[in-house]
Backbone as a chain_set.jsonl record, in Angstrom:
{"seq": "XXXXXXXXXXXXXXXXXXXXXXXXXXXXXXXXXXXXXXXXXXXXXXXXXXXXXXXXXXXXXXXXXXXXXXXXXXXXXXXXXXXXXXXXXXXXXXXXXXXXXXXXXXXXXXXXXXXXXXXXXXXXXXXXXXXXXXXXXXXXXXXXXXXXXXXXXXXXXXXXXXXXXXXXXXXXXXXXXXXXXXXXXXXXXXXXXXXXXXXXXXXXXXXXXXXXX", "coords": {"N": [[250.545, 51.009, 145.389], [252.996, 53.624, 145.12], [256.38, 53.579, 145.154], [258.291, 54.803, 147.774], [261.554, 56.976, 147.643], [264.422, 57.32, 149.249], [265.749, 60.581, 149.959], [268.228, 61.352, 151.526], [270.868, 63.277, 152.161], [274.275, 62.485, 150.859], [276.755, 61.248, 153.182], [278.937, 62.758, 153.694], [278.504, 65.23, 152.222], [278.75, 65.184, 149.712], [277.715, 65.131, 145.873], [277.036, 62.755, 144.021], [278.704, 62.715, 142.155], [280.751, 64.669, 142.373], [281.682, 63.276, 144.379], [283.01, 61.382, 142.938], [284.815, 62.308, 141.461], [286.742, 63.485, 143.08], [287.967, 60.989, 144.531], [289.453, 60.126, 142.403], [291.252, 62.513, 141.988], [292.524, 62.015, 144.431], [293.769, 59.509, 144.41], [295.005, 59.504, 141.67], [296.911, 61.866, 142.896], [298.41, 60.004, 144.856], [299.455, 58.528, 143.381], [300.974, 59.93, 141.016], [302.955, 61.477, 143.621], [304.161, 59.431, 144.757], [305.476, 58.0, 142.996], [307.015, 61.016, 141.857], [307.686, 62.112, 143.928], [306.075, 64.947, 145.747], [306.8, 67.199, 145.178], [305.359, 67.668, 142.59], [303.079, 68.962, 139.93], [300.411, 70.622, 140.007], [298.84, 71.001, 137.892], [299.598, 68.635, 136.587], [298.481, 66.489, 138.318], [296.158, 66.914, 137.916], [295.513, 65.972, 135.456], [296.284, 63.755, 134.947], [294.382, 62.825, 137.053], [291.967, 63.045, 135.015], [290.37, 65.52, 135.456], [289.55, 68.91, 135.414], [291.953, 71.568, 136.342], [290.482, 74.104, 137.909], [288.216, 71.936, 139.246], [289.282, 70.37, 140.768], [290.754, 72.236, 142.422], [288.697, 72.899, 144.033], [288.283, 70.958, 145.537], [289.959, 70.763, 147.006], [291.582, 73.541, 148.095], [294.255, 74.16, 148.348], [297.381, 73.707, 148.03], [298.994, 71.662, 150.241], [296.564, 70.931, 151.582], [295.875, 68.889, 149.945], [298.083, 67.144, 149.553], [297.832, 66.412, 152.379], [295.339, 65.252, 152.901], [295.919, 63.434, 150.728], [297.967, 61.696, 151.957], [297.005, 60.665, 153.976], [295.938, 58.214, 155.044], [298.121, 56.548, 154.53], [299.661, 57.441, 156.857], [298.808, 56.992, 159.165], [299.092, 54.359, 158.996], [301.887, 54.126, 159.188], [302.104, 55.05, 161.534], [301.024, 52.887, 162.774], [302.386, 50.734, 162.264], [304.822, 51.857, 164.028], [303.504, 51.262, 166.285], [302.852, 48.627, 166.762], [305.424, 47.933, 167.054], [306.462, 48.58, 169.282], [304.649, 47.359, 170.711], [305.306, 44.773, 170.735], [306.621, 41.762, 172.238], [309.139, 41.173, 172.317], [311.917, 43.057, 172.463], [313.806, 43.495, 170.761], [313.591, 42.244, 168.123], [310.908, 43.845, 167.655], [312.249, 46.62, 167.027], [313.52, 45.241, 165.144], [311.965, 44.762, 163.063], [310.136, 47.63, 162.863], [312.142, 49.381, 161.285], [312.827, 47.596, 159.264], [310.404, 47.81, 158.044], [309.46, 50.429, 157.746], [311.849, 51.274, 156.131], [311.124, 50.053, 153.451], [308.479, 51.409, 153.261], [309.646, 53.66, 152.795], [311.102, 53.028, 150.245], [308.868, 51.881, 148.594], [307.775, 54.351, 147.931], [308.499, 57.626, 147.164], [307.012, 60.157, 147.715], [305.784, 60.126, 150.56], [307.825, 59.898, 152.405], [308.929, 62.633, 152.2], [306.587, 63.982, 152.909], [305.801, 63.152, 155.17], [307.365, 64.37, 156.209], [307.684, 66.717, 155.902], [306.789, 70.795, 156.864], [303.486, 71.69, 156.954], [301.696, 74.22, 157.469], [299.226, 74.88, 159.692], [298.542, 72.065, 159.367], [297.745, 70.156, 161.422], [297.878, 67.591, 162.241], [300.084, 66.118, 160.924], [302.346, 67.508, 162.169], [301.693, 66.748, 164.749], [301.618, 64.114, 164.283], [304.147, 63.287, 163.133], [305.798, 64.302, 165.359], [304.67, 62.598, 167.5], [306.083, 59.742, 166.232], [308.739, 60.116, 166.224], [308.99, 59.981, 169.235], [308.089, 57.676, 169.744], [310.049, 56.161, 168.16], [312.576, 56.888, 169.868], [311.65, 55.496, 172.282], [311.207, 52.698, 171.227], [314.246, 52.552, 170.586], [315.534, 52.589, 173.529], [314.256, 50.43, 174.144], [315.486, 48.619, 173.19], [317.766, 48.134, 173.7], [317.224, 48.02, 176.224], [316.797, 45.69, 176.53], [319.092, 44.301, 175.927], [319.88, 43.31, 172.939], [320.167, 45.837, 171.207], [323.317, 47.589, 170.746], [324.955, 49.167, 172.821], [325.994, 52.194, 172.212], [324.19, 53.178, 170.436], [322.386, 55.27, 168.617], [319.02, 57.596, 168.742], [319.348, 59.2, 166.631], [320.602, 57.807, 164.769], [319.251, 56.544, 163.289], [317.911, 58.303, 161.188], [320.279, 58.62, 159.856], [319.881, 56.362, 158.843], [317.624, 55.995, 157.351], [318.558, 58.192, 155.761], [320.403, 57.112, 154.176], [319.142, 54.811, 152.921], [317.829, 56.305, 151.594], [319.397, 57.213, 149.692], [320.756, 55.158, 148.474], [318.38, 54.124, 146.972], [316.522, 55.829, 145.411], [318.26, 55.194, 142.887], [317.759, 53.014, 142.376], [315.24, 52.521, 140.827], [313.256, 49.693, 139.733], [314.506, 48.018, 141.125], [314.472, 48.426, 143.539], [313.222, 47.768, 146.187], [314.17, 45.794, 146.806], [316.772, 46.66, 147.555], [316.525, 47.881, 149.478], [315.674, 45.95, 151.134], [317.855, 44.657, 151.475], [319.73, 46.44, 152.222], [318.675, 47.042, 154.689], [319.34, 44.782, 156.187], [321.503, 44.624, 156.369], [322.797, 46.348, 157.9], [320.959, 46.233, 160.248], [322.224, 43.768, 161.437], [324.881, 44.858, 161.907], [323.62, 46.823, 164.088], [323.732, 45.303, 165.846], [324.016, 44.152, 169.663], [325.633, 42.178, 170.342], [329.214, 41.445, 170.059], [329.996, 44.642, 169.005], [331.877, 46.865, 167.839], [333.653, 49.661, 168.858], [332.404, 52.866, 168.023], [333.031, 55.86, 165.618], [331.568, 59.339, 166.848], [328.529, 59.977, 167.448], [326.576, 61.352, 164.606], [324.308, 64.555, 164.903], [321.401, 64.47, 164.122], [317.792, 65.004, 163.035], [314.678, 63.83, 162.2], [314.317, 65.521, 160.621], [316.105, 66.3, 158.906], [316.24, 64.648, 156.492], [314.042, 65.255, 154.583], [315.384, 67.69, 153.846]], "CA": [[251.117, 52.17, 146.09], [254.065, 54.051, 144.422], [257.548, 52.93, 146.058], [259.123, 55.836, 148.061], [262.65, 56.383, 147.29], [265.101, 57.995, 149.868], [266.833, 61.327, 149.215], [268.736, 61.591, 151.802], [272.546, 63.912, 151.289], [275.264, 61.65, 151.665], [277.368, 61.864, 154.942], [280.147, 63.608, 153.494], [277.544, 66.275, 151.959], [279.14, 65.867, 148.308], [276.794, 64.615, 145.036], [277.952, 60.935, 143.487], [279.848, 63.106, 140.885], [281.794, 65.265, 143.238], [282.634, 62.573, 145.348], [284.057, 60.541, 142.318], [285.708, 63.216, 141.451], [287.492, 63.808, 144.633], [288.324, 60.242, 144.861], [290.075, 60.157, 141.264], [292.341, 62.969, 142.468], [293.497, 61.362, 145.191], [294.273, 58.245, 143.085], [296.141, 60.22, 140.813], [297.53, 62.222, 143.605], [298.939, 59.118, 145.649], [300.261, 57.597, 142.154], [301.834, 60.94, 141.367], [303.734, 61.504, 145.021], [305.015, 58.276, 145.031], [306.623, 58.317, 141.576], [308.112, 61.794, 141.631], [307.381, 63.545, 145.147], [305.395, 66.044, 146.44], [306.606, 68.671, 144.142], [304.411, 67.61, 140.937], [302.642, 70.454, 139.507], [298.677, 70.458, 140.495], [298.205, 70.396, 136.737], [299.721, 67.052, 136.242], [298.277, 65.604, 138.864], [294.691, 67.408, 137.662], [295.695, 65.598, 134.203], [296.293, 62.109, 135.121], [292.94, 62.774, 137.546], [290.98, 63.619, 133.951], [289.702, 66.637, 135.796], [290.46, 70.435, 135.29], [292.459, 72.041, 137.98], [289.126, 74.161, 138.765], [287.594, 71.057, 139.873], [290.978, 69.781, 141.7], [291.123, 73.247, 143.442], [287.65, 73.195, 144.459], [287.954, 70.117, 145.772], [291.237, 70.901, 147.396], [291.861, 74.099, 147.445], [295.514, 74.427, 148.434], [298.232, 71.824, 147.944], [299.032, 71.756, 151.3], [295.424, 70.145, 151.775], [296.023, 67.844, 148.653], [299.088, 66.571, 150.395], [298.21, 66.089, 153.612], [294.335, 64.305, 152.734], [296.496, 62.187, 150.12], [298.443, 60.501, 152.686], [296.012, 60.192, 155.418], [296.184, 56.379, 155.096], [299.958, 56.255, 155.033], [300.346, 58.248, 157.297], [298.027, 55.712, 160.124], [299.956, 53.151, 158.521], [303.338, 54.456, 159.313], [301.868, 54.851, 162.748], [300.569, 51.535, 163.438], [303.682, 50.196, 162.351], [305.55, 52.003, 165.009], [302.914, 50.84, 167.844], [303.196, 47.424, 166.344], [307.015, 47.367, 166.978], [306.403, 48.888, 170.749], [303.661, 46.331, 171.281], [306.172, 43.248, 170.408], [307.489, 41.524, 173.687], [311.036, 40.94, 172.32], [312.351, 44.22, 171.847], [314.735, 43.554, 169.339], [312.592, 41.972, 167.149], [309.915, 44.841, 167.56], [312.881, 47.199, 166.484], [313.945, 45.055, 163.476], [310.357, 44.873, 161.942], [309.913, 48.666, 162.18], [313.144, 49.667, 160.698], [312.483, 46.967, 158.217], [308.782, 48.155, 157.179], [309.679, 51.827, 157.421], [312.898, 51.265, 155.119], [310.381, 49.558, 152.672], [307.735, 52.237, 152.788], [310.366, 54.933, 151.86], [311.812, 52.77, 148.779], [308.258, 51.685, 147.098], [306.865, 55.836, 147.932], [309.054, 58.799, 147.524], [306.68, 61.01, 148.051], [305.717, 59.751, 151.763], [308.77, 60.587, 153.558], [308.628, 64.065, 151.907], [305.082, 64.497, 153.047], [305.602, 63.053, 156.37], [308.344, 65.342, 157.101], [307.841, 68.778, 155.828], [305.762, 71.494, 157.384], [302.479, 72.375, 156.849], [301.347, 75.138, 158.293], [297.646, 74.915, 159.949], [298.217, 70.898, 159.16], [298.127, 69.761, 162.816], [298.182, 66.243, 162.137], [301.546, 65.784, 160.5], [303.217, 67.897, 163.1], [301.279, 65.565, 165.823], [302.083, 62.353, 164.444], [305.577, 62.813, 163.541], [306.549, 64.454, 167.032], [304.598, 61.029, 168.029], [306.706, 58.827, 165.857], [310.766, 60.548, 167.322], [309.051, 59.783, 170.637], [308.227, 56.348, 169.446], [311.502, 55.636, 168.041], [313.713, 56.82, 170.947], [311.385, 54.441, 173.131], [312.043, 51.528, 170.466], [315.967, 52.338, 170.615], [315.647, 52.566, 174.556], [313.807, 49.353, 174.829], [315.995, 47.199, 172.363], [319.112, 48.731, 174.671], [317.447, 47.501, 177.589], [317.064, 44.39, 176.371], [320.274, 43.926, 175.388], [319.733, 43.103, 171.994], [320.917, 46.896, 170.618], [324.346, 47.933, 170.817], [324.421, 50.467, 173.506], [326.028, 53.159, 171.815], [322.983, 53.684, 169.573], [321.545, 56.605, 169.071], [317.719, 57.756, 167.663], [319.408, 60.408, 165.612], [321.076, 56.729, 164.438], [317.499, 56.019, 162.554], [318.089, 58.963, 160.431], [321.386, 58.258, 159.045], [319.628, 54.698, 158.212], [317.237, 56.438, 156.629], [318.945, 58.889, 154.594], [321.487, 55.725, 153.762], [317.974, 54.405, 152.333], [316.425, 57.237, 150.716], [320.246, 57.075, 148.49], [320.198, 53.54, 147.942], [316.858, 53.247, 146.725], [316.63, 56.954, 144.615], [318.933, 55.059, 141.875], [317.568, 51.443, 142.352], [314.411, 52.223, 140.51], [312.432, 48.832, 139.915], [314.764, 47.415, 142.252], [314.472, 49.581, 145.187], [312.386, 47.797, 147.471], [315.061, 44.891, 146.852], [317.774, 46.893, 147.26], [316.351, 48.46, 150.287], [316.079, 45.65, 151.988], [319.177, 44.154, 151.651], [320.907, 47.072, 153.142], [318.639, 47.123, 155.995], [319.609, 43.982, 156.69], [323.633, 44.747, 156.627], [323.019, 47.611, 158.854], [320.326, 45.59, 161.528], [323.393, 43.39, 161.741], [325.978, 45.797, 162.697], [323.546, 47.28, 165.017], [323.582, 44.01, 167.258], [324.938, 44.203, 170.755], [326.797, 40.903, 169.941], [330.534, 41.819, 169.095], [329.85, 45.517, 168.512], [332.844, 47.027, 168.035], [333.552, 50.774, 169.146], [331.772, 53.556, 166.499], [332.795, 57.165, 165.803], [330.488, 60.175, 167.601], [327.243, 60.189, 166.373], [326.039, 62.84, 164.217], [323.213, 64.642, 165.456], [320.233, 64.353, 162.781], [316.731, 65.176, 163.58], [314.075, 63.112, 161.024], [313.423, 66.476, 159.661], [317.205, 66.155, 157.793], [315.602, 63.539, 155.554], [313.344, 66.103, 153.523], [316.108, 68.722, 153.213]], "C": [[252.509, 52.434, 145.515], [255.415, 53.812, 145.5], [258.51, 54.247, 146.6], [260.387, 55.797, 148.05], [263.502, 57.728, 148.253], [265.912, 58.993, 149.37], [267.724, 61.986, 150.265], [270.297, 61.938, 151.315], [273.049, 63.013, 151.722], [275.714, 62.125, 152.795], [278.112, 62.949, 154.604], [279.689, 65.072, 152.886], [278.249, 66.489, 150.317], [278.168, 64.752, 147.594], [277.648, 63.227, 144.655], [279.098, 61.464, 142.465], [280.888, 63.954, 141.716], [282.715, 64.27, 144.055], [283.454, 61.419, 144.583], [285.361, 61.084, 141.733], [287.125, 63.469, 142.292], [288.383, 62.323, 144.673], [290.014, 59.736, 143.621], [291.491, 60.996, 141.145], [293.01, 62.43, 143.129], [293.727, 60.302, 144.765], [295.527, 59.14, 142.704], [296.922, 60.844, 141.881], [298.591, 61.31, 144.101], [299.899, 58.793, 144.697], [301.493, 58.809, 142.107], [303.235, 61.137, 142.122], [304.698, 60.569, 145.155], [305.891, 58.16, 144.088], [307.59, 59.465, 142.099], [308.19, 62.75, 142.929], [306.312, 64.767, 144.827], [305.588, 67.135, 145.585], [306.074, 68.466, 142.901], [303.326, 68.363, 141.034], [301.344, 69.971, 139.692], [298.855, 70.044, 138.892], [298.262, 69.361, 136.132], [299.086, 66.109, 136.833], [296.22, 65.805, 138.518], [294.251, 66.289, 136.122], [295.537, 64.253, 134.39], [294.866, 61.402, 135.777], [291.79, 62.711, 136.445], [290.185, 64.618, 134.616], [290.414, 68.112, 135.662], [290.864, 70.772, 136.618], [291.442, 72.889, 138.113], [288.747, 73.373, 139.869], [288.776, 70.656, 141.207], [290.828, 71.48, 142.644], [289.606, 73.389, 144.008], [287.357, 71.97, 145.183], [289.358, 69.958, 147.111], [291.676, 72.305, 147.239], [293.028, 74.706, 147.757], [296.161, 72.912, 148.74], [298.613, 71.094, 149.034], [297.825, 70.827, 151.922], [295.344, 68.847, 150.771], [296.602, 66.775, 149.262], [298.296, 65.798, 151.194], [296.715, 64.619, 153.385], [295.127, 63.301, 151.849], [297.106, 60.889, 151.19], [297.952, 60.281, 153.681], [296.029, 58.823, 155.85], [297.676, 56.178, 154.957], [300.325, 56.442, 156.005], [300.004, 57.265, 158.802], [299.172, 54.85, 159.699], [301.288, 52.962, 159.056], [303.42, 54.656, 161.092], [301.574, 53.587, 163.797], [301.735, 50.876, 163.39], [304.88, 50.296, 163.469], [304.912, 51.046, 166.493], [303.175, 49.225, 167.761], [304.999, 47.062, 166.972], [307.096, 47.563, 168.846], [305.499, 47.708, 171.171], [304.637, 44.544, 171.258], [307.391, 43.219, 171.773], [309.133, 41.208, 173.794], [311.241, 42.338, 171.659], [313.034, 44.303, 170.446], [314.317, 43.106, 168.257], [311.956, 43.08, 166.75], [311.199, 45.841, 166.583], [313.193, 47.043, 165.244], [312.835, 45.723, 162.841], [310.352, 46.418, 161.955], [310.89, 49.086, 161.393], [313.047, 48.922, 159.36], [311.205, 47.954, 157.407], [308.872, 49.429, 156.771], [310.879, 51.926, 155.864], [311.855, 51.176, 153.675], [309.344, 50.655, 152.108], [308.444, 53.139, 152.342], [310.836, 54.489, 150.207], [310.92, 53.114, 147.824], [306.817, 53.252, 147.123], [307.22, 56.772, 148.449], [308.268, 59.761, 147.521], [306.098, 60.77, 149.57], [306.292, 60.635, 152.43], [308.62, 61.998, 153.149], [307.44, 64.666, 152.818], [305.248, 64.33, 154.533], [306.549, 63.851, 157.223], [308.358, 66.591, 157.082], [306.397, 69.132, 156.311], [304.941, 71.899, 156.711], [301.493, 72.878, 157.545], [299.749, 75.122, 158.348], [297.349, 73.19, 159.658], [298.66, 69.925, 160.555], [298.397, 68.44, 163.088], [299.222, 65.588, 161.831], [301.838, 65.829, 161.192], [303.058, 67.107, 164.131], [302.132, 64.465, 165.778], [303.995, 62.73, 164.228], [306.552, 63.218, 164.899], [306.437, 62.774, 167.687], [306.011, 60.024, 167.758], [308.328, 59.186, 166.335], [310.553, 60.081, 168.18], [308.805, 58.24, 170.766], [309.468, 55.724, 169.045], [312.542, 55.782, 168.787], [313.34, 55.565, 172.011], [311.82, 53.433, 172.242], [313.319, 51.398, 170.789], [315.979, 52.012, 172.005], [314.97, 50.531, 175.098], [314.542, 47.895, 174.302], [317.423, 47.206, 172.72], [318.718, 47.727, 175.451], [317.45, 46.162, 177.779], [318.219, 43.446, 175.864], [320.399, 43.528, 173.716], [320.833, 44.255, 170.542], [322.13, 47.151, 171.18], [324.035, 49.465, 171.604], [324.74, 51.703, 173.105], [325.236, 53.78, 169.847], [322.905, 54.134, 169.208], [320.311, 56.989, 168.234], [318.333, 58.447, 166.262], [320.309, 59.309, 164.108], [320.115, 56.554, 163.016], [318.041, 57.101, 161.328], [319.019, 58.885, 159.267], [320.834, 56.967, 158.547], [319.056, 55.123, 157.23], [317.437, 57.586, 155.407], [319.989, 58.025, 153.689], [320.288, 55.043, 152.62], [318.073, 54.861, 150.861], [317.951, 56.856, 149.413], [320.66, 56.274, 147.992], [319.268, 53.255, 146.718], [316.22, 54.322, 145.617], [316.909, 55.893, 143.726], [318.303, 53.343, 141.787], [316.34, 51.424, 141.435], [313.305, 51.16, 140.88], [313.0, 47.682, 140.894], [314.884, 47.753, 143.89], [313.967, 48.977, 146.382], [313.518, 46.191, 147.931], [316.313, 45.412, 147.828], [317.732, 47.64, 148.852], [316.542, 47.425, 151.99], [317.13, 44.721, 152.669], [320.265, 45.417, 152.816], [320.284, 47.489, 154.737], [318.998, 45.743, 156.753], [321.207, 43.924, 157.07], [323.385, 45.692, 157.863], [321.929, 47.029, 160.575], [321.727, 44.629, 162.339], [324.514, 44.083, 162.193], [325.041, 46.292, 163.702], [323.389, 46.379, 166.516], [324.428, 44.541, 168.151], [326.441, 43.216, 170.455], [328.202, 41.28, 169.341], [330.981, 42.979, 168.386], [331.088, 45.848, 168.75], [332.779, 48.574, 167.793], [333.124, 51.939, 167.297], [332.482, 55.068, 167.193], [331.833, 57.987, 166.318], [329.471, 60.133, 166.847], [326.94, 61.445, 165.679], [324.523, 63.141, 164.708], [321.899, 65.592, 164.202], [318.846, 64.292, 163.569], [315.86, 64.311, 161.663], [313.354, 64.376, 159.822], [314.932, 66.617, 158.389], [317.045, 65.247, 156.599], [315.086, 64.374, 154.523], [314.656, 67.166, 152.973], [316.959, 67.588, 152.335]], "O": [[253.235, 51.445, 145.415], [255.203, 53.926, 146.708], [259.408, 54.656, 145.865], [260.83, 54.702, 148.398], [263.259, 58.911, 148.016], [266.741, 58.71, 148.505], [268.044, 63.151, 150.03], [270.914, 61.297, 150.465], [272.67, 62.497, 152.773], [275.303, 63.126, 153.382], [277.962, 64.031, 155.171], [280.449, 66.027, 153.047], [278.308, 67.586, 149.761], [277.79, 63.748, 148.197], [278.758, 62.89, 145.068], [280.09, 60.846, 142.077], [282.057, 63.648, 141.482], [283.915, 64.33, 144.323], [284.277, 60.683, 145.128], [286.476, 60.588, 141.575], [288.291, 63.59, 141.916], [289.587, 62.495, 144.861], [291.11, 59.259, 143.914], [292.508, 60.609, 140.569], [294.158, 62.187, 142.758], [294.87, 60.496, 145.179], [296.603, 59.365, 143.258], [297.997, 60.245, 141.897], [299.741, 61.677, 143.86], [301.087, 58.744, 145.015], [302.535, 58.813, 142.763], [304.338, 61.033, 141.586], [305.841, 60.763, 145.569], [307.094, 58.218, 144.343], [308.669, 59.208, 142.635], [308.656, 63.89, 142.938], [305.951, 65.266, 143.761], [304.691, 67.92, 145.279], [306.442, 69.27, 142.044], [302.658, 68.459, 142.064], [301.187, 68.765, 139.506], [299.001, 68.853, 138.617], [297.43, 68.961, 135.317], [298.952, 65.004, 136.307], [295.319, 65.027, 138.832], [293.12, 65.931, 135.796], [294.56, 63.671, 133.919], [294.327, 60.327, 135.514], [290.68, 62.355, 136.84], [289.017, 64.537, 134.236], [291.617, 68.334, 135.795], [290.364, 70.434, 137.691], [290.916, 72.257, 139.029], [288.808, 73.708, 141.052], [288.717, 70.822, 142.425], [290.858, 71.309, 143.863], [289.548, 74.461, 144.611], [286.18, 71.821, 145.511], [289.471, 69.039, 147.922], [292.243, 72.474, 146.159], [293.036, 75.909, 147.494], [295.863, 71.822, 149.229], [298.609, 69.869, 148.913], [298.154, 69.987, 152.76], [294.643, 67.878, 151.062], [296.035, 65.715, 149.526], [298.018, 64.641, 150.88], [296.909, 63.423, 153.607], [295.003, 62.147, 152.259], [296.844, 59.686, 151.226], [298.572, 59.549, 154.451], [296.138, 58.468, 157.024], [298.153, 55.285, 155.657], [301.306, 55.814, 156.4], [300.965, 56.87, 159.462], [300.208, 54.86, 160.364], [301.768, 51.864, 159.338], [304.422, 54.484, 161.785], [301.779, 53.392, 164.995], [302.18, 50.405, 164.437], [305.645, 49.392, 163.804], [305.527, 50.431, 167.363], [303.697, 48.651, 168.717], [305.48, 45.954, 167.208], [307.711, 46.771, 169.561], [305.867, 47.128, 172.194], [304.357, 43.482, 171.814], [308.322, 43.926, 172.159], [309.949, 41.071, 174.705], [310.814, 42.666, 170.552], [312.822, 44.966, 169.431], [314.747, 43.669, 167.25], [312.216, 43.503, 165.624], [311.048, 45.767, 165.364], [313.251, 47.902, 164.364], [312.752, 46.819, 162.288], [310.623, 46.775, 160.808], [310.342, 49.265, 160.305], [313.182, 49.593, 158.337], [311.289, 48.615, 156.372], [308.486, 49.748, 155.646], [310.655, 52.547, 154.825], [311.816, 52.136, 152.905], [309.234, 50.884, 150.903], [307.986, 53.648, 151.319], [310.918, 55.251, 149.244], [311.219, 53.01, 146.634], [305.669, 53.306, 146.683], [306.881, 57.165, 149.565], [308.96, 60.729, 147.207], [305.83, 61.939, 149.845], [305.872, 61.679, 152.928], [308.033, 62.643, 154.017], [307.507, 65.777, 153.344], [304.881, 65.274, 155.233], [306.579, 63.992, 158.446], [308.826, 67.41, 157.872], [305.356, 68.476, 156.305], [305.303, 72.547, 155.728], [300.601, 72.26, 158.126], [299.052, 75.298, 157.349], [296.174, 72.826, 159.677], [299.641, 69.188, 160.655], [299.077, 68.109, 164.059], [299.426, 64.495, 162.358], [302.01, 64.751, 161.761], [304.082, 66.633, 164.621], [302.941, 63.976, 166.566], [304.869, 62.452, 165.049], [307.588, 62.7, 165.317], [307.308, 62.016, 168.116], [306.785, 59.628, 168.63], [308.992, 58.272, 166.826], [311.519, 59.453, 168.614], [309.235, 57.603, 171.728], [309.873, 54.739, 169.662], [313.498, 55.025, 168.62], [314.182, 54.818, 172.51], [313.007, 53.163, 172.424], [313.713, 50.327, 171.249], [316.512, 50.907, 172.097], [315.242, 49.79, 176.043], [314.393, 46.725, 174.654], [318.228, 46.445, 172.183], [319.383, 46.699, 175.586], [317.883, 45.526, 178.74], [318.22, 42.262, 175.527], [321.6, 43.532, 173.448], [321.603, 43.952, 169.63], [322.099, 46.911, 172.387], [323.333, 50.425, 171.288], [323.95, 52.569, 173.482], [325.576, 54.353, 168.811], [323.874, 53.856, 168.5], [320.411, 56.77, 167.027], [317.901, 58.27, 165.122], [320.565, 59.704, 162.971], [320.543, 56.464, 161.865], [318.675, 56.527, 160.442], [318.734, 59.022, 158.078], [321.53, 56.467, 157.663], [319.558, 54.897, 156.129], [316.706, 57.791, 154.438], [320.286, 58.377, 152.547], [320.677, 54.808, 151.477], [318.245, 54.378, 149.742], [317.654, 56.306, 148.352], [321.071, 56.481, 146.85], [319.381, 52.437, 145.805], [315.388, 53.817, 144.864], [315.857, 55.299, 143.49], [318.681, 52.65, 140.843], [316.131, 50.272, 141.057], [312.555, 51.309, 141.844], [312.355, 46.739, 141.354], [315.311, 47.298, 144.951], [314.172, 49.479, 147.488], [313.59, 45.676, 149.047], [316.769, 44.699, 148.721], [318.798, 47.94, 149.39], [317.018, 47.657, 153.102], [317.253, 44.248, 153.799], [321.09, 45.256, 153.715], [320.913, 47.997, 155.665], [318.898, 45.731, 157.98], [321.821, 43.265, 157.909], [324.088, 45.475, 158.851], [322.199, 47.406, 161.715], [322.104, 44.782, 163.5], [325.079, 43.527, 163.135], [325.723, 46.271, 164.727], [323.088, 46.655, 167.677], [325.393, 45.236, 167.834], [327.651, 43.437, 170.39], [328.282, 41.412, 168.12], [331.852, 42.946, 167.517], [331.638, 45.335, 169.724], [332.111, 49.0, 166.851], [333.421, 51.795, 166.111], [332.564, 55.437, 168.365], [330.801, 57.317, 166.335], [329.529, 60.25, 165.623], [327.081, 62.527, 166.249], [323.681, 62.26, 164.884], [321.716, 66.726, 163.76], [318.748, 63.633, 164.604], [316.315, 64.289, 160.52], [312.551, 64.357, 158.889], [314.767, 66.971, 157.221], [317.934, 65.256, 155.748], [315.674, 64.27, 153.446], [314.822, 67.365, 151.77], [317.819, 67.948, 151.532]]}, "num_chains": 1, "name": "protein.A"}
């Protein structure tokens, strides 16, 4: 009896060549982003993919969608990390580690923070999660206050200035960046101790969207 052989469509409804296709972009895409940001030209990133931008736009067909499916897994990532730091029963701990891990993900992938901060319009998921993640990080600051641990004159908009302190750090550090990154989050976790804080100028008031500009 002749051996029947299943032809069911895949799930995703694309052929084995489309969907290697697809996968090859986002490769190249991710590699891309992280090197030089978000603004690299479709055709470079169509180039490094070995596919024509046709294929890349048919597979994607605005950058905006390129983007946002590229970092889909960062972007979880960057999320779990926060819940991870809320889920940890010593506040101040929980606080280090995200501030730590976040610092880290901006050094070794400048195109991230870019991606996770600028608008894209009809891309409901960005705008979601990072409203999530401000509302996650004021609870972090609020809970590593209440535990005495943080220096009470804090502030979320605090995070920002860490992070743009980062992003110019870690720009010029190249192959040392992720070194270099976290050395200075470690000078700056230290000053933010309660322990011996000693009075700070007004805060500036920075929203995590001052990071991309």
């Amino acid at each position: 009896m002749p051996v029947q052989t299943s032809h069911k469509p895949p799930r995703d409804g694309l052929r084995a060549d489309a969907r290697e296709n697809r996968d090859r972009i986002l490769k190249a895409a991710r590699e891309a982003f992280a090197a030089q940001g978000i603004d690299v030209p479709v055709a470079a990133i169509a180039r490094r993919a070995g596919v024509g931008v046709a294929t890349l736009y048919r597979r994607f067909p605005t950058r905006d969608a390129l983007v946002t499916e590229a970092f889909a897994e960062e972007l979880g990532h960057c999320v779990s990390v926060l819940d991870e730091g809320l889920a940890d029963p010593d506040p101040w701990r929980g606080f280090c580690t995200v501030i730590e891990r976040v610092c880290l993900m901006q050094a070794l992938d400048r195109g991230f923070t870019q991606a996770f901060l600028t608008e894209f319009p009809g891309q409901a998921d960005f705008a979601r999660e990072r409203a999530r993640a401000e509302e996650g990080l004021a609870l972090l600051v609020r809970r590593a206050k209440d535990a005495g641990g943080l220096r009470q004159d804090f502030e979320p908009s605090d995070i920002t200035l860490l992070l743009l302190a980062n992003c110019g750090v870690t720009t010029g550090a190249d192959e040392e960046a992720a070194t270099a990154s976290r050395r200075l989050a470690a000078y700056l976790l230290h000053a933010f101790r309660a322990d011996g804080a000693a009075p700070l100028p007004p805060p500036a008031q920075l929203g995590l969207d001052r990071i991309h500009e």
